[in-house]
Residue frames as a rotation matrix with the C-alpha (Angstrom) as fourth column:
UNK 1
0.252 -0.963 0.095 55.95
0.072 -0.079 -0.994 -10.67
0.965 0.257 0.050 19.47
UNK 2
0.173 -0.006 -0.985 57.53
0.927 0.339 0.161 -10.62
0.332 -0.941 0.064 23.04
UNK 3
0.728 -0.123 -0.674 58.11
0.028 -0.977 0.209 -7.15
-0.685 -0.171 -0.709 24.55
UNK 4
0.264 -0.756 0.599 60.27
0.790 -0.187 -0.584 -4.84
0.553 0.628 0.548 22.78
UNK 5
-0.159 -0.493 -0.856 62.81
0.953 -0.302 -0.004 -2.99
-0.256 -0.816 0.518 24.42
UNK 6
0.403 -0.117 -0.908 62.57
0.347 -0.898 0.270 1.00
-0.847 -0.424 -0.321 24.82
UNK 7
0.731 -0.137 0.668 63.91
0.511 -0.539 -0.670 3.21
0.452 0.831 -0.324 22.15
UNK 8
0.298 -0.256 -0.919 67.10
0.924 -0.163 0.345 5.07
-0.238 -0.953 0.188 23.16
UNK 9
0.603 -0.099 -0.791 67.66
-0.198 -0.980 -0.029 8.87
-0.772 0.174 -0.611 22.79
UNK 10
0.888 -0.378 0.261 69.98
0.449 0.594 -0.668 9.37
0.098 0.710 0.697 19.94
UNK 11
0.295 -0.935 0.197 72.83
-0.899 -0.342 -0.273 10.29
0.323 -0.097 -0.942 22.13
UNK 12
0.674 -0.090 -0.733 74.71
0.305 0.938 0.165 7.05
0.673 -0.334 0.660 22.95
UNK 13
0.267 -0.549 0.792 76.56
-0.955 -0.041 0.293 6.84
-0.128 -0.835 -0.535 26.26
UNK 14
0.435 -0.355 -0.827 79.08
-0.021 0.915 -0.403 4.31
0.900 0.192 0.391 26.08
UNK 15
0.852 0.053 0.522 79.19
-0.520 0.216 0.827 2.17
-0.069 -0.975 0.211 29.15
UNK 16
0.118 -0.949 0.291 82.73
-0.774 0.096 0.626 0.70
-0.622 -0.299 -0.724 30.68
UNK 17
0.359 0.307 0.881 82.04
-0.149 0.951 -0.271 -2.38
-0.921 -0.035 0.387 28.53
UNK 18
0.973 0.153 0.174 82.68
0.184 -0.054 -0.981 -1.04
-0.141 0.987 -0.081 25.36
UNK 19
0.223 -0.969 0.108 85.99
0.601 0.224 0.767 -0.89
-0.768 -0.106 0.632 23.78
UNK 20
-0.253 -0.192 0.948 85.86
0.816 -0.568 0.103 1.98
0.519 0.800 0.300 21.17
UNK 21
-0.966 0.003 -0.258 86.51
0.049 -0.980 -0.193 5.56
-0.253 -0.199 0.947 21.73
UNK 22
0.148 0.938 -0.315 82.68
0.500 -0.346 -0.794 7.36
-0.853 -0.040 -0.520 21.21
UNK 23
0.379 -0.036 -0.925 84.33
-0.377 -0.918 -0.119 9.14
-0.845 0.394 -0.361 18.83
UNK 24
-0.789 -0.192 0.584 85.94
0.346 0.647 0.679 6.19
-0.509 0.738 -0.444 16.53
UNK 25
-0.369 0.448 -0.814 84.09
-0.815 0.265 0.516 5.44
0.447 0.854 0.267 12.60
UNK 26
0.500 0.758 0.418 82.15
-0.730 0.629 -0.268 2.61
-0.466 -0.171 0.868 12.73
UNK 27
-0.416 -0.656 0.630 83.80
-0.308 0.754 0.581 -0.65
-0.856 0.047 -0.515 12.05
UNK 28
-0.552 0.424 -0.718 83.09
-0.832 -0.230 0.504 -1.31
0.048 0.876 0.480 8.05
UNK 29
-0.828 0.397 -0.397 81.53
0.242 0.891 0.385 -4.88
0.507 0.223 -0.833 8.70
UNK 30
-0.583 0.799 -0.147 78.95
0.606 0.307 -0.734 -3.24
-0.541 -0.517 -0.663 10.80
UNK 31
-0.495 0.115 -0.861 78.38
-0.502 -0.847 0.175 0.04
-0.709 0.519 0.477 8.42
UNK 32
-0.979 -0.097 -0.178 77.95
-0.202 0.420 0.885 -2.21
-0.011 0.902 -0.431 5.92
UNK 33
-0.319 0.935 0.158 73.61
-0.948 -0.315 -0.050 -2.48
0.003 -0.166 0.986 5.42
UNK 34
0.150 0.268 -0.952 73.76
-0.328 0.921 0.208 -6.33
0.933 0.281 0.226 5.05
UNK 35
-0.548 -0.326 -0.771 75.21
0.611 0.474 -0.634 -6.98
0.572 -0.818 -0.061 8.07
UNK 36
-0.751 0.661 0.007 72.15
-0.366 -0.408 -0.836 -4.49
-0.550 -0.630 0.548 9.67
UNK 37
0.450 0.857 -0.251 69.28
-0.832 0.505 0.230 -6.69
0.324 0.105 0.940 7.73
UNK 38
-0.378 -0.247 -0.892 71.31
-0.032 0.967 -0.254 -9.77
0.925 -0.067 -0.373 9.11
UNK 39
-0.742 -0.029 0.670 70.54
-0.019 -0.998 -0.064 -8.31
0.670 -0.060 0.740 12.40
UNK 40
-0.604 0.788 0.119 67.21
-0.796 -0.590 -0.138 -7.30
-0.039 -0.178 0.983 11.79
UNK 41
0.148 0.572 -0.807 66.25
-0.468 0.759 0.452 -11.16
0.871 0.311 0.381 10.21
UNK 42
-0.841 -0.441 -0.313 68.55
0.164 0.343 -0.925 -12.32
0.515 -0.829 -0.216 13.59
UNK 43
-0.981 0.162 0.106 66.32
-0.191 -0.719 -0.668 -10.06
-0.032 -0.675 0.737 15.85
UNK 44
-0.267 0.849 -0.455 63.02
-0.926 -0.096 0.366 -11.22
0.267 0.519 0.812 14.08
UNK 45
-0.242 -0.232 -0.942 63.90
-0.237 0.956 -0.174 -14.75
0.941 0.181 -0.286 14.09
UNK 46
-0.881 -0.266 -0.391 64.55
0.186 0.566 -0.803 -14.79
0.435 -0.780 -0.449 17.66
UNK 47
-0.520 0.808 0.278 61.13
-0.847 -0.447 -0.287 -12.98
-0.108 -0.384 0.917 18.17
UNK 48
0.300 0.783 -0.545 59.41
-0.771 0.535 0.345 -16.34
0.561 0.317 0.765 16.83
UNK 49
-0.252 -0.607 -0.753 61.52
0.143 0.747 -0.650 -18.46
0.957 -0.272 -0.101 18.94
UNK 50
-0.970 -0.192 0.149 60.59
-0.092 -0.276 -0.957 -16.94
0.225 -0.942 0.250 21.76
UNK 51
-0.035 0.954 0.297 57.02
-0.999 -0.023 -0.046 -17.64
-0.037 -0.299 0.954 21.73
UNK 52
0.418 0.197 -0.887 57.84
-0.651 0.746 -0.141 -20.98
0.634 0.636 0.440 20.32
UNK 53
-0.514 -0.586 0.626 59.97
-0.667 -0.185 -0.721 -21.53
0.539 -0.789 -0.296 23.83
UNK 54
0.090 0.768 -0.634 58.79
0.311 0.583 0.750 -24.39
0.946 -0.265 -0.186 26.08
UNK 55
0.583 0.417 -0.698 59.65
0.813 -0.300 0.500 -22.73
-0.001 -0.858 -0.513 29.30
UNK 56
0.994 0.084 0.064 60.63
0.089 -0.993 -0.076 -19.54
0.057 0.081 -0.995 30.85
UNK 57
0.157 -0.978 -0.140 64.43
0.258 -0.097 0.961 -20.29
-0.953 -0.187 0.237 31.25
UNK 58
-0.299 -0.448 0.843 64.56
0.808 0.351 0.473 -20.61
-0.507 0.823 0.257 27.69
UNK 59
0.421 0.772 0.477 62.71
0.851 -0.518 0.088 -17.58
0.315 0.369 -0.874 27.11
UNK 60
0.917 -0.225 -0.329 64.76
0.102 -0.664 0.741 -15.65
-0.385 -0.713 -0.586 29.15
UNK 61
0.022 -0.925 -0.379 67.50
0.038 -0.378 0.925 -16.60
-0.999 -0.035 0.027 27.28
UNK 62
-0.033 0.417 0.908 66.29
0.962 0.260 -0.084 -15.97
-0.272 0.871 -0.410 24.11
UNK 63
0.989 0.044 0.140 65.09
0.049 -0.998 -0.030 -12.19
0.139 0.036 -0.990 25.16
UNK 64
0.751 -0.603 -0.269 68.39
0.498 0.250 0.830 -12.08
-0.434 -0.757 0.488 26.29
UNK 65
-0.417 -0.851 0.320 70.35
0.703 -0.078 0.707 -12.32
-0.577 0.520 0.631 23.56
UNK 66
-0.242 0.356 0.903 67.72
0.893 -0.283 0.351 -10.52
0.380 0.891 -0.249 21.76
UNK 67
0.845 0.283 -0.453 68.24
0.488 -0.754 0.440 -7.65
-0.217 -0.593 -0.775 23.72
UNK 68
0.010 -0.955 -0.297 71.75
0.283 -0.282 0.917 -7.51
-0.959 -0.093 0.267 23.32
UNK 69
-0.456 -0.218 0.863 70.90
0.880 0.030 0.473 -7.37
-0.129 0.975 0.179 19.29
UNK 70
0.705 0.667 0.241 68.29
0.694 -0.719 -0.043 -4.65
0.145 0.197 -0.970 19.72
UNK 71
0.661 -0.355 -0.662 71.19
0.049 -0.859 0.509 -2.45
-0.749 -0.368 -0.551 21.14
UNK 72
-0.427 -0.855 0.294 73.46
0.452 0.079 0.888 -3.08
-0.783 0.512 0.353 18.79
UNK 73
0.088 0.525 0.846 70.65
0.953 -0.292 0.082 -2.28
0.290 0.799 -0.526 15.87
UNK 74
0.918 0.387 -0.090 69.54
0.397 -0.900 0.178 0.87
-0.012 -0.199 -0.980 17.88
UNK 75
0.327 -0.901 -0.285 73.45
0.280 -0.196 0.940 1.64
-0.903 -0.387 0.188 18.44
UNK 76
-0.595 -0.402 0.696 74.15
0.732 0.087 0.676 1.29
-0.332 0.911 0.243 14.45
UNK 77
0.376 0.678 0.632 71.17
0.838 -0.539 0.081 3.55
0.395 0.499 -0.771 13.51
UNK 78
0.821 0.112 -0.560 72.70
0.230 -0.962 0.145 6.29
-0.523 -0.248 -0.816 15.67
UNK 79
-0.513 -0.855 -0.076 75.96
0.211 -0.212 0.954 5.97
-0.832 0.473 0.289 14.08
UNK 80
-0.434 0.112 0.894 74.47
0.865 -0.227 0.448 6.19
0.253 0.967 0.001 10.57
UNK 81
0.771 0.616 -0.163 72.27
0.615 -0.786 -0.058 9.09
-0.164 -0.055 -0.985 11.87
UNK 82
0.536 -0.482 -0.693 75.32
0.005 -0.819 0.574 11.00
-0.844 -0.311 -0.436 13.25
UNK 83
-0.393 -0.859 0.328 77.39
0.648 -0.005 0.762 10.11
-0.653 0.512 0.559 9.93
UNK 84
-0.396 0.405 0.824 74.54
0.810 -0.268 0.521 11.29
0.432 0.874 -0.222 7.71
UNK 85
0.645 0.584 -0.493 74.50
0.729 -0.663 0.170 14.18
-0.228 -0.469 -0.853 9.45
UNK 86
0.116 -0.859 -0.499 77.67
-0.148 -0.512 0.846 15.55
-0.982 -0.024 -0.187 9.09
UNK 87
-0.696 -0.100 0.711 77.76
0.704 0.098 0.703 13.95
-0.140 0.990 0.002 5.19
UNK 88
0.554 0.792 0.258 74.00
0.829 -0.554 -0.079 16.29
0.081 0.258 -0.963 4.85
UNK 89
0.553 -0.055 -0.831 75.44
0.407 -0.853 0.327 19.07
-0.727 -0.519 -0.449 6.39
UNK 90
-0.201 -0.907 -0.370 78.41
-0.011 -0.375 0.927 19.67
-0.980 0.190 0.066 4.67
UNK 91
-0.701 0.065 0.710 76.55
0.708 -0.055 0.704 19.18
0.084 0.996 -0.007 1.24
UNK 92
0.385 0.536 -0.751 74.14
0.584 -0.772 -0.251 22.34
-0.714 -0.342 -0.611 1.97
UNK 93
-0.313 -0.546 -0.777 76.33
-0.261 -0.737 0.623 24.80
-0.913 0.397 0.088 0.40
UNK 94
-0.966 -0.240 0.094 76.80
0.014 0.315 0.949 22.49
-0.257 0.918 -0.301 -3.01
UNK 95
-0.136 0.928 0.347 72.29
0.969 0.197 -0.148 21.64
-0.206 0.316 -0.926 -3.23
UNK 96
0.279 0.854 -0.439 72.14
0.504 -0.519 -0.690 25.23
-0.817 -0.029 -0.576 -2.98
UNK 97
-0.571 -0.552 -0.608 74.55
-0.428 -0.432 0.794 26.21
-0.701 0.713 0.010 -5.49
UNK 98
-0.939 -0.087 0.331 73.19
0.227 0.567 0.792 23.75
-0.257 0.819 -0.512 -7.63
UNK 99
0.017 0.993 0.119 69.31
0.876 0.042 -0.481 24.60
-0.482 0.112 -0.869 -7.15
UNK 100
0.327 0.066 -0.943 70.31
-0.103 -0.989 -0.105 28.32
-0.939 0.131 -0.317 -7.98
UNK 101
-0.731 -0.416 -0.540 71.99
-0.614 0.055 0.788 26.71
-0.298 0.908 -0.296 -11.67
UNK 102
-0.758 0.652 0.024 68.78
0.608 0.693 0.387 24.74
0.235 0.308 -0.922 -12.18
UNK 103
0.253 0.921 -0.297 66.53
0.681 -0.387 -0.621 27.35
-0.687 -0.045 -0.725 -11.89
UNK 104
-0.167 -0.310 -0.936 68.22
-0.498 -0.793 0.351 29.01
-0.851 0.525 -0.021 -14.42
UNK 105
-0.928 -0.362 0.087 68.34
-0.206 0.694 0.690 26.03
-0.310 0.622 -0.719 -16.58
UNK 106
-0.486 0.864 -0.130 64.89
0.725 0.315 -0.612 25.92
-0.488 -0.392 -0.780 -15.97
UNK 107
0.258 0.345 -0.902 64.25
0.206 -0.932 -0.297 29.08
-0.944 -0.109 -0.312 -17.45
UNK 108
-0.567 -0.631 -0.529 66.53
-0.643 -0.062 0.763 28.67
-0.514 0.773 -0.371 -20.27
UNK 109
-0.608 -0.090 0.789 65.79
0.272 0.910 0.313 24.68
-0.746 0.405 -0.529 -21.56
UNK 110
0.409 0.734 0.542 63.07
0.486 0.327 -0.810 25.62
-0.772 0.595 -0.223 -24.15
UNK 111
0.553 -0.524 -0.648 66.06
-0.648 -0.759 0.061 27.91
-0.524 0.386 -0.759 -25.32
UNK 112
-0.137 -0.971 0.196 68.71
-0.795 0.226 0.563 25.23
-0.591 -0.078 -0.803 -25.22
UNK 113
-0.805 0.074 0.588 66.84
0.237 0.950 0.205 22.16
-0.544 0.304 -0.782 -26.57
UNK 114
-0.592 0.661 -0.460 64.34
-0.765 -0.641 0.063 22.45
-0.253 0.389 0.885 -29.31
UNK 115
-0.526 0.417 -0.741 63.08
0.155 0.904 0.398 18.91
0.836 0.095 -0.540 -28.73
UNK 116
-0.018 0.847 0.531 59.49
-0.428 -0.486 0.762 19.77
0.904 -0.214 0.372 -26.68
UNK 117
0.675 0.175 -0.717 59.81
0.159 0.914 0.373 16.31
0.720 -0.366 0.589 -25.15
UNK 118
-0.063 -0.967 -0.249 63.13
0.748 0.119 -0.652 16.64
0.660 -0.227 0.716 -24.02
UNK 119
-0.613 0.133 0.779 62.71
-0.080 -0.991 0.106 20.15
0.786 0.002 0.618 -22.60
UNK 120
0.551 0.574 0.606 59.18
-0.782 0.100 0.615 19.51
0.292 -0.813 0.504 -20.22
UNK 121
0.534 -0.294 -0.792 61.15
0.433 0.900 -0.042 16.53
0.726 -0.321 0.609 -18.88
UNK 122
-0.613 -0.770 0.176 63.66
0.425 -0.509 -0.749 18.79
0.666 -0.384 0.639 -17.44
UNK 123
-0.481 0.196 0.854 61.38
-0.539 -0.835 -0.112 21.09
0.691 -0.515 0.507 -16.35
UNK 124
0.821 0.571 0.011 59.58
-0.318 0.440 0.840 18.17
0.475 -0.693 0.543 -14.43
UNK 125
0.594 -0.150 -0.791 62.22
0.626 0.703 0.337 16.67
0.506 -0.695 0.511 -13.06
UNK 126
-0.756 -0.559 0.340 63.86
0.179 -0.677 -0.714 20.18
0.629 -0.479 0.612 -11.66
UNK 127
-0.207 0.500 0.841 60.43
-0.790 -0.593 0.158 21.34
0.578 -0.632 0.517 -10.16
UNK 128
0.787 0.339 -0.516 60.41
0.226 0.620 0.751 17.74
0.574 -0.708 0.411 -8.51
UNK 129
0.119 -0.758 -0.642 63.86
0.899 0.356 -0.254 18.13
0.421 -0.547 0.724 -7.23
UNK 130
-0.685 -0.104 0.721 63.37
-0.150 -0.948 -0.279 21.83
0.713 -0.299 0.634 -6.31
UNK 131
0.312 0.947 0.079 60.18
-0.380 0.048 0.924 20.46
0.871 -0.319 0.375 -4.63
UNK 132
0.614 0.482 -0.625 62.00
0.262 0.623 0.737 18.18
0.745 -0.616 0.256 -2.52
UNK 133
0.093 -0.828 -0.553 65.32
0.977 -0.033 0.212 19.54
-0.194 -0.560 0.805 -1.48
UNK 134
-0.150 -0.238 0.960 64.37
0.528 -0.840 -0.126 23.51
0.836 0.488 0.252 -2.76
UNK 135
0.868 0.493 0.057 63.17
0.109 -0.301 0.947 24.18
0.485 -0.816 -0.315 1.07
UNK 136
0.485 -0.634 -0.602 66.98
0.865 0.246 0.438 23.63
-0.129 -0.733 0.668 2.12
């Protein structure tokens, strides 16, 4: 593959170039996950092209543009981070309410249902979901 650019912190610093506040939503056509695996196939694509290049102008502008996509990818992942931060955050409160009524239920279900089957289901799929999100 040809080099690949740096990782960047996940604070963006928007540079004079840009035309959105820092603080703006994402625009829905980029939010949108198709239009980050277009992208990503974009971004790939040009990776084979760029070996496939017959000289270095053309290479150069190849990485080029495929630089300019890598920010944009690496740009979109922080936005989803920072949304799905604030979207996690604010559901805390509600996982824990809910783990604290499922561990009752849990306790209860061989009360509540007198189908065996029906009953250890529950109880597996609460101690998975206590398993994965009971640590919050």
């Amino acid at each position: 593959m040809p080099p690949q650019k740096t990782a960047k912190p996940l604070t963006a610093v928007a540079t004079p170039a840009d035309t959105t506040p820092p603080d703006a939503p994402t625009p829905a056509p980029l939010a949108d996950p198709d239009t980050v695996a277009a992208y990503r196939v974009l971004y790939d694509v040009l990776g084979r092209a760029y070996w496939e290049a017959s000289d270095i102008n053309a290479k150069d502008t190849i990485q080029g543009v495929r630089d300019a996509i890598y920010d944009i990818l690496t740009d979109l992942t922080i936005a989803q981070l920072q949304a799905n931060t604030a979207v996690f955050l604010a559901l805390i409160p509600k996982v824990r309410q809910t783990n604290v009524a499922l561990d009752k239920i849990k306790d209860d279900i061989t009360s509540i249902t007198r189908n065996i089957t029906t009953a250890s289901s529950v109880i597996i799929s609460i101690t998975k979901m206590m398993t994965i999100v009971g640590k919050i």
